[in-house]
C-alpha positions in Angstrom: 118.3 191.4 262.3 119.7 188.4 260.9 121.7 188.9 257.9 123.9 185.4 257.3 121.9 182.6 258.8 123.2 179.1 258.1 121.1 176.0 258.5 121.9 172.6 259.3 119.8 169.8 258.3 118.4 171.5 255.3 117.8 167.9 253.6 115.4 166.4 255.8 111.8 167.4 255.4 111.1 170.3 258.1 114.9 171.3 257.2 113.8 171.7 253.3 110.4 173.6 254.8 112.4 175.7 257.1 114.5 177.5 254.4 111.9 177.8 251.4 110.3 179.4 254.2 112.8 181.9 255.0 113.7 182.1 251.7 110.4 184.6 251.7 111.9 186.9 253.9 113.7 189.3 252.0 115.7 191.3 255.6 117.7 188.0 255.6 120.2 188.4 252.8 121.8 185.4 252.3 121.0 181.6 253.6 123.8 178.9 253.5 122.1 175.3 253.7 124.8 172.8 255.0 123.8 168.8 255.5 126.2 165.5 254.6 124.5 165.0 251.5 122.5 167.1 248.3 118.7 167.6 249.1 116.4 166.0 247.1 113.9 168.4 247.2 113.7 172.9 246.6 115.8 174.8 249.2 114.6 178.0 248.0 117.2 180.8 247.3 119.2 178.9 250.2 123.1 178.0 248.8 123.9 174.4 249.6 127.3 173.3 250.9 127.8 169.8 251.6 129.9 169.2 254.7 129.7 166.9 257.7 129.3 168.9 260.7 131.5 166.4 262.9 134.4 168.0 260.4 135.9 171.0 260.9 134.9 172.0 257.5 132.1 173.7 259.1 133.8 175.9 260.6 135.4 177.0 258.3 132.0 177.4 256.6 130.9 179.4 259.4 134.1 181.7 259.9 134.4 182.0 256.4 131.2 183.2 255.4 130.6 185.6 258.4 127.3 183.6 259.2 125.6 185.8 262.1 122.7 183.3 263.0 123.2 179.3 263.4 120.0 177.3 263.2 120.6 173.7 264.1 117.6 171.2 262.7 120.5 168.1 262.2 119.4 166.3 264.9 118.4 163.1 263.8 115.1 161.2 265.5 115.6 157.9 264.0 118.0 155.4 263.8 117.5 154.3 260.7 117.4 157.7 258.8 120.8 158.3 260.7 122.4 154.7 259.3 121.9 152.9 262.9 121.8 153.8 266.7 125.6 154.0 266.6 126.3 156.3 264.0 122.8 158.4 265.3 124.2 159.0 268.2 127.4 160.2 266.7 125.9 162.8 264.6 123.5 164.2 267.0 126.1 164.4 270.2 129.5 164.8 268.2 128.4 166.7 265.6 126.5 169.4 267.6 129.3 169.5 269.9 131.8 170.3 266.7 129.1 172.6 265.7 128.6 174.6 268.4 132.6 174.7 269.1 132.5 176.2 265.7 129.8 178.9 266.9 131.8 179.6 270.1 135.3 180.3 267.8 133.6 182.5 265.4 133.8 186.1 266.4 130.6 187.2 263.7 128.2 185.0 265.1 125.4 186.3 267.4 122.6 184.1 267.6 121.8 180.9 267.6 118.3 178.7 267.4 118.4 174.6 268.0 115.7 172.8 267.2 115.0 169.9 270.2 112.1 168.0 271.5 109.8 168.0 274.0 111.2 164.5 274.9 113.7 165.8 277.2 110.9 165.7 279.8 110.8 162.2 279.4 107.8 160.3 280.4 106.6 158.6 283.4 104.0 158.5 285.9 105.2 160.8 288.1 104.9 163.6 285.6 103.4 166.8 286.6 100.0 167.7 284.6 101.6 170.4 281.9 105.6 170.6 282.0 107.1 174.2 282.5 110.7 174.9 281.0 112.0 175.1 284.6 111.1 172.0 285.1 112.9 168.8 284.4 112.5 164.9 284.1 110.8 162.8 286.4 112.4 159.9 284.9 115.3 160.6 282.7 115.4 159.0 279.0 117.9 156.6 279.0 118.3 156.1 275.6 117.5 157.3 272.0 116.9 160.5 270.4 115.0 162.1 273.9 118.3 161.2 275.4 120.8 162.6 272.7 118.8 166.2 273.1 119.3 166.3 276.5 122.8 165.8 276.0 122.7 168.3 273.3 120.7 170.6 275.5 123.3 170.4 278.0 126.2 171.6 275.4 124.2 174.3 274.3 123.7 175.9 277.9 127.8 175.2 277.7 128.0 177.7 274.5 126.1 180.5 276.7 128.3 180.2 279.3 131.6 180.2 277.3 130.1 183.4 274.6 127.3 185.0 276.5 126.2 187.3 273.5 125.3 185.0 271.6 121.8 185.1 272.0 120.5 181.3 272.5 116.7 180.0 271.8 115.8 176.3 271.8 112.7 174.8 270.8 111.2 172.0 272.6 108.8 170.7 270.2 106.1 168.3 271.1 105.6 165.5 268.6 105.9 167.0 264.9 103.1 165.2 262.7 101.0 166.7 259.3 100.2 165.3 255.9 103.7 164.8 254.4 106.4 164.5 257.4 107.4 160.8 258.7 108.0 160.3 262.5 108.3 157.3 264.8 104.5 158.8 266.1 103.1 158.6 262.0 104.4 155.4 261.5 102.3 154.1 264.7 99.7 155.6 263.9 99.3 154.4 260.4 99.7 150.7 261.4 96.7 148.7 260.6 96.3 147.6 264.5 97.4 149.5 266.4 98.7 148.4 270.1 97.8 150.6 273.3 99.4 149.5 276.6 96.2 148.0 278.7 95.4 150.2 281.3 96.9 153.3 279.9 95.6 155.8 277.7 98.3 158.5 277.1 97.4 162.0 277.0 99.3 163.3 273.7 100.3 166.3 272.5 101.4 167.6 269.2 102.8 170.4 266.6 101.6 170.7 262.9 104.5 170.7 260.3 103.6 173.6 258.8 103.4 175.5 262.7 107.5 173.9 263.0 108.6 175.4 260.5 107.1 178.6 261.0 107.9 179.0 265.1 111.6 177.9 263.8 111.3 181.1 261.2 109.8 183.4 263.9 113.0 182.2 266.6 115.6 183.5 264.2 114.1 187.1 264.6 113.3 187.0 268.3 115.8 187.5 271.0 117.5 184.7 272.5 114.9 183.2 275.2 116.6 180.1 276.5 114.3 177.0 276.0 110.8 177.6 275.1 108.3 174.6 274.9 106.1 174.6 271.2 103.1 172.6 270.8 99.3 173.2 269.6 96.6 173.5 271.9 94.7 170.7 274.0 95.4 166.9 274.0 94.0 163.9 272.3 94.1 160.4 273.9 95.9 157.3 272.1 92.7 155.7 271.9 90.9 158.9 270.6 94.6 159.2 267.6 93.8 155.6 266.8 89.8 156.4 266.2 90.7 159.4 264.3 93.3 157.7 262.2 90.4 155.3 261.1 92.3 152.3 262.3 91.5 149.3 265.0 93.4 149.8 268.1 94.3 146.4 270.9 94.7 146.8 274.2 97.5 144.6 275.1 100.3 144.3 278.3 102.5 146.6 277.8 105.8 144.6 277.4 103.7 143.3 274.5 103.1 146.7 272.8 107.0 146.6 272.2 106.8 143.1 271.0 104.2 144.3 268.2 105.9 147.6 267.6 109.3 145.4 266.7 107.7 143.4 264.7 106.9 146.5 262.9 110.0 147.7 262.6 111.4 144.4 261.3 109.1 144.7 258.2 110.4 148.9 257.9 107.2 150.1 259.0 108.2 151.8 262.1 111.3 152.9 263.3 110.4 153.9 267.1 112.8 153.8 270.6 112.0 152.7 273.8 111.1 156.8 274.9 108.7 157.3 272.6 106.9 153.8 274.1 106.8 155.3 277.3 105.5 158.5 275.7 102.8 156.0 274.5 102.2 154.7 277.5 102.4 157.6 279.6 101.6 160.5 277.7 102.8 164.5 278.2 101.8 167.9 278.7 103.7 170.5 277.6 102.8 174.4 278.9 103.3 177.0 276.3 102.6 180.4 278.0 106.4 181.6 277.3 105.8 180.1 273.7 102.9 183.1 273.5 104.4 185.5 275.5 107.6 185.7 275.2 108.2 184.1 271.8 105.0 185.7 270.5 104.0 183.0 268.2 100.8 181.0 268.0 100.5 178.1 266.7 97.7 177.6 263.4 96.8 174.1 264.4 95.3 172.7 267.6 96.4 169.3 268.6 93.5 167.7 267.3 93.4 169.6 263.9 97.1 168.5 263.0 96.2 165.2 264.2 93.6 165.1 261.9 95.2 166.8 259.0 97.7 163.8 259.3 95.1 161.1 259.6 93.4 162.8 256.4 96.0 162.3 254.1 96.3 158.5 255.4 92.5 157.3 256.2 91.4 154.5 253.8 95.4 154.0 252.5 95.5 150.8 253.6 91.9 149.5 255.1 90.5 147.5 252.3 94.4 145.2 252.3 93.6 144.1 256.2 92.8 140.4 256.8 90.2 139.3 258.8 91.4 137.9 262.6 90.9 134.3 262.7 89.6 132.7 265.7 91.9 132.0 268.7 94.5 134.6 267.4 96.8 136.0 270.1 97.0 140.5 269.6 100.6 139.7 268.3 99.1 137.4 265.3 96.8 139.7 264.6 99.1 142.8 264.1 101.5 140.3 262.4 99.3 139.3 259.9 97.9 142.9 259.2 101.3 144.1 259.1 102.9 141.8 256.3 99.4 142.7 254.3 100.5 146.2 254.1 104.1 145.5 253.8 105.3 146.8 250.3 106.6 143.7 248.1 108.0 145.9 245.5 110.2 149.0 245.7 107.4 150.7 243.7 105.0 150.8 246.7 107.3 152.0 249.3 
């Protein structure tokens, strides 16, 4: 049983969840948060210790503490929550690598669970119908946070085969969406048009917040299992999200849905890569048998029903703001002119 677990990423969102969450669990007797800077929200009975984990501080951290279970949530799916592309990518790539050589050195630690994505499958149309976690990309993601977990992934299998007892689960998560999280995926769903490549209507899958955090709790008491894909039941459609959502949907060419999703991200609405517009595009299934049988944990959402716990706490936000389209508009002056009416023009209303 875990004794000393130390979590990085504890203040982001799901990070914050996580150890309030395991806070709860009175066999684990002491939790060490670690991220660069001071959460802004409750870490529970959780000890925070700022440190950077591309510094060798944390291992020290580790080492010095006897921490016995690593759980690593610090990879960042953004660019602009990790300062820009550049420094991103130096986080999620350096710092897990100085993270996990930290691990590897320390003689008390025995387990470890890494939080990843589902986006390591990438997405193409030459995917099979449900991905296994034997199976790997049709099409490799070239850039991004997909790419940066695979590279991550990749160090990870390194650390088993350097310190094979240490006892190694990662979670492939399908898209994480619910009431109070922000993703690339809520932000394009809560446009006020929102653009669906013509021709395509992606299959989507997704994970409730609330079902994250707890698979993440129920990993650091299972054995290590090697990757294991997490994800709620069924699919919805990209048309189907948008109808849910409440909101207008366009059917334009697709080198046209990344013309309208920059545009979006040039007024801070969105902040989404070129993977996750193939994943809309595209789509992906993600097979969870070893999530049930070998993980044992089932998920309290379906697809649908975290879709529409998210869409309930956003439905009607921002509705009565849009402008009407005026004759002879192109789809890209239409979801301009939507988008600066829901633009915030005070900090107030961000």
């Amino acid at each position: 049983m875990p004794r000393t677990v130390l979590v990085v990423g504890v203040s982001r969102h799901l990070g914050g969840a996580f150890v309030r969450r395991l806070s709860r669990d009175e066999t684990v007797e002491r939790i060490i948060g670690v991220d660069v800077v001071p959460p802004r929200h409750g870490i529970g009975r959780a000890e925070f210790m700022r440190a950077d984990i591309r510094s060798p501080l944390v291992s020290r951290i580790i080492s010095g503490n006897d921490v016995d279970t690593v759980v690593h949530m610090g990879v960042i799916a953004t660019p602009r929550a990790g300062g820009g592309r550049a420094t991103q990518k130096e986080i999620n790539v350096i710092g897990t690598m100085q993270l996990l050589a930290a691990c590897q050195r320390a003689e008390s630690v025995t387990r470890l669970v890494v939080k990843s994505t589902a986006g390591v499958y990438g997405s193409s149309p030459r995917d099979p119908a449900m991905f296994t976690e034997d199976m790997s990309a049709m099409k490799m993601p070239r850039s991004g946070w997909a790419r940066d977990s695979v590279e991550v992934e990749g160090y990870v299998r390194g650390l088993s085969r350097r310190r094979p007892d240490i006892e190694v689960t990662t979670l492939r998560f399908a898209n994480v969406i619910g009431p109070r999280v922000r993703t690339a995926f809520t932000d394009h769903f809560s446009l006020p048009v929102i653009p669906i490549p013509f021709g395509y209507d992606a299959r989507l899958q997704f994970v409730h917040e609330d079902d994250c955090v707890a698979a993440m709790t129920h990993a650091v008491h299972a054995p290590g299992l090697g990757p294991v894909n997490v994800a709620g039941d069924g699919i919805i459609t990209a048309s189907q999200a948008a109808t849910i959502a409440g909101r207008p949907f366009v059917l334009v060419p697709r080198t046209a849905t990344g013309t309208i999703t920059d545009l979006a991200k040039r007024f801070g609405l969105v902040d989404i890569g070129s993977d996750q517009l193939d994943m809309l595009t595209f789509g992906r299934g993600l097979d969870t048998g070893r999530m049930r049988d070998a993980l044992g944990f089932e998920p309290g959402y379906s697809t649908r029903a975290a879709y529409e716990d998210f869409a309930r706490a956003t439905k009607g936000r921002i509705m009565d703001r849009l402008p009407f389209a005026q004759p002879g508009w192109t789809a890209v002056q239409a979801a301009e002119a939507a988008i600066r009416a829901v633009t915030p023009t005070s900090e107030s209303e961000k």
